[in-house]
C-alpha positions, -999 to +999 in steps of 0.1 A: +188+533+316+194+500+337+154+506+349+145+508+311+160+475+302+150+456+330+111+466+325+117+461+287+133+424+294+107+414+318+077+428+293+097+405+265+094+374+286+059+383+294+047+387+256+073+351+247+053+333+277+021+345+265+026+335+234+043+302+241+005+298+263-013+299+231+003+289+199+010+254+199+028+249+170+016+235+136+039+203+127+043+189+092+035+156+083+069+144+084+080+159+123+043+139+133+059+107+121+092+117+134+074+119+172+051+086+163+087+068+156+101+083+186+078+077+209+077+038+194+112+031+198+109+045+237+076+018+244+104-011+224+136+000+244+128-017+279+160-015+293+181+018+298+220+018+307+216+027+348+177+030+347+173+030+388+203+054+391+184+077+367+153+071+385+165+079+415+185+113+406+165+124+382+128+133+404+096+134+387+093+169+391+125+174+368+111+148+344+079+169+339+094+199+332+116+178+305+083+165+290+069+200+289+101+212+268+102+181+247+066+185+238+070+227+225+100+209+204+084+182+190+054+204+179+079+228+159+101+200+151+132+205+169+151+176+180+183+175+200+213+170+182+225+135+171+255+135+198+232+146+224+207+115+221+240+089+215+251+105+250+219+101+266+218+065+251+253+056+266+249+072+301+212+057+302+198+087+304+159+107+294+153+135+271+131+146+294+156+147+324+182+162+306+157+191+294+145+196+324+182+200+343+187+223+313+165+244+322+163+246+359+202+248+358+197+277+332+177+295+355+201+290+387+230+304+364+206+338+355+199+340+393+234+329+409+255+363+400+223+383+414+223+365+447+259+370+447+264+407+442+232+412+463+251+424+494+274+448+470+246+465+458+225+470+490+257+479+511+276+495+488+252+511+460+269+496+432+255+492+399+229+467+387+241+465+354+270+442+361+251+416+376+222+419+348+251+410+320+263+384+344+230+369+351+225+364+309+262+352+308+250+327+340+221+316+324+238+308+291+265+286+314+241+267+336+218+258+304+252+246+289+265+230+320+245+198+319+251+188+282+293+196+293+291+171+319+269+144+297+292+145+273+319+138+298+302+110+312+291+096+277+329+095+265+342+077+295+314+052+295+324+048+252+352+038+263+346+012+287+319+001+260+346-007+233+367-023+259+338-048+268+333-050+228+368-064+221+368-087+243+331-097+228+347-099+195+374-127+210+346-146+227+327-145+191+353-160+176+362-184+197+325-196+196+326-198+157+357-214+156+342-240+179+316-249+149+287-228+161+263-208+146+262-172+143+230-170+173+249-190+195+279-176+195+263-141+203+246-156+229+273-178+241+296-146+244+269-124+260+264-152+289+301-148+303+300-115+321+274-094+339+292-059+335+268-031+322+280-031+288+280-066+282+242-068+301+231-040+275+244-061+249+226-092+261+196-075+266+196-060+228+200-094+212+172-108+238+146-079+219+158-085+186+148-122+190+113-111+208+106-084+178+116-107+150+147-092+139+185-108+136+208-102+163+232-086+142+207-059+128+198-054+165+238-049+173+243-025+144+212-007+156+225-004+193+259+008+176+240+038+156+224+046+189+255+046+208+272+061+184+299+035+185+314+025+156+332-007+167+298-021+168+283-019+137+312-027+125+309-062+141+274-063+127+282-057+093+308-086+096+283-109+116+256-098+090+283-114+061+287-147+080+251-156+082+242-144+042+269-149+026+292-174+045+316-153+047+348-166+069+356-138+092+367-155+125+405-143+116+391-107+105+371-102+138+405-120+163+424-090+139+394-065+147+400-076+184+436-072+186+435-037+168+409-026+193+431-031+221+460-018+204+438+013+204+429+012+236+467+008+245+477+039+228+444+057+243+456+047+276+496+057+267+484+095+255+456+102+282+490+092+309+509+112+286+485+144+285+482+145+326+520+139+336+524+170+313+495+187+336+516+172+365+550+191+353+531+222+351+515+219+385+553+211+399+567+244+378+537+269+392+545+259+423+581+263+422+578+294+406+552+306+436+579+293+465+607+316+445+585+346+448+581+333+481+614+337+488+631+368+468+600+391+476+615+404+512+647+412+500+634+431+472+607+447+492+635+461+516+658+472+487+628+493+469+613+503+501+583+489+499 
């Protein structure tokens, strides 16, 4: 029976390869435009968060593979999720890299249990069924492995983000209160610190002026890419200012201080969450030592 389903599974991926050879994929009109507009906003975006680290972990060979996934999606359509892209966006990461570490981790994970039980079953004779459920279970971990650790990444770099964006907010306000436009403040408040947040958000406002656009409809852009909210929040205050004269110096100071009081309670619950993980660390222990100790005794009273 095992035979059967191997030779059925790898006739299955024979006739979803050959396929996959020959049908390209018919895309509507709209998914076209969808990879037109994709494809434009990559040539625009010249800088990436950590774009020589990327280059440098991510090979070329990892990056074609990506491009070769990307391209059977795009032709049917398919788009990563939302979150997926706003993590990419924050860590500085490709589509293409991240497919391609998909997959090659997906394979590893169908391959790693067979490697492992390889010795049982040549030694021992036991059953390849095990480690044919195991390999689909490994596979399905290893393709999901790489997204688990992006978003890892993704939240702790958000959260360094909003730091840096609180303390943009004071500098902003400081710079208006000073008398100064809504440009110059923005890039006033961008010149004081070279930290990768801060550099991202100096390089955004130095594109929007290149394309034509306002800063702030470049910041609330980055904000929807990044998926920070903080951000486009500051854009839809800045964006008041310079239409409607709107006097928000106080609101964003209050926006600042609100931030940090977030941050503070962020910080209070995460120390919190692992002093609890601490207590039960100290408890298994003690409860290991006490078996420790009491299992002679009672070894020799039941005659073990």
């Amino acid at each position: 029976m095992t035979t059967v389903m191997l030779v059925g599974a790898c006739a299955g991926l024979g006739v979803l390869l050959l396929v996959l050879q020959f049908d390209t994929g018919r895309a509507s009109g709209a998914s076209e435009l969808a990879r037109l507009d994709a494809a434009r906003a990559r040539t625009q975006r010249t800088a990436r968060l950590g774009g020589d680290e990327d280059d440098e972990r991510e090979s070329l060979r990892i990056r074609k593979i990506g491009a070769q996934v990307r391209a059977v999606f795009e032709a049917r359509g398919w788009n990563l999720p939302a979150g997926v892209r706003a993590d990419l966006a924050v860590t500085g990461g490709t589509v293409e890299g991240h497919l391609g570490m998909s997959v090659l981790a997906g394979v590893a994970g169908l391959f790693a249990p067979t490697v492992m039980f390889a010795p049982a079953i040549y030694f021992f004779g036991a059953s390849v069924s095990s480690p044919v459920w195991l390999a689909l279970l490994g596979g399905l971990v290893g393709a999901a492995l790489p997204t688990l650790q992006l978003q890892g990444t993704a939240k702790e770099r958000r959260r360094d983000f909003r730091h840096v964006v609180s303390s943009f907010l004071d500098l902003v306000s400081m710079n208006l209160a000073g008398g100064r436009g809504v440009p110059e403040a923005l890039q006033s408040a961008v010149s004081l610190s070279n930290g990768w947040a801060m550099v991202r958000i100096r390089e955004t406002l130095q594109n929007a002026r290149l394309q034509g656009i306002t800063p702030w409809s470049a910041l609330g852009q980055l904000g929807q890419e990044m998926a920070v909210e903080e951000l486009r929040d500051l854009a839809a205050a800045l964006a008041l200012v310079a239409e409607d004269g709107a006097k928000v110096r106080e609101s964003l100071s209050a926006r600042a201080a609100s931030m940090r009081q977030r941050e503070l309670a962020d910080a209070e619950g995460r120390a919190a969450a692992r002093s609890q993980s601490m207590l039960i660390a100290q408890l298994l222990l003690c409860v290991g030592f006490l078996l420790f100790l009491i299992y002679p005794p009672i070894s020799q009273i039941l005659g073990f």
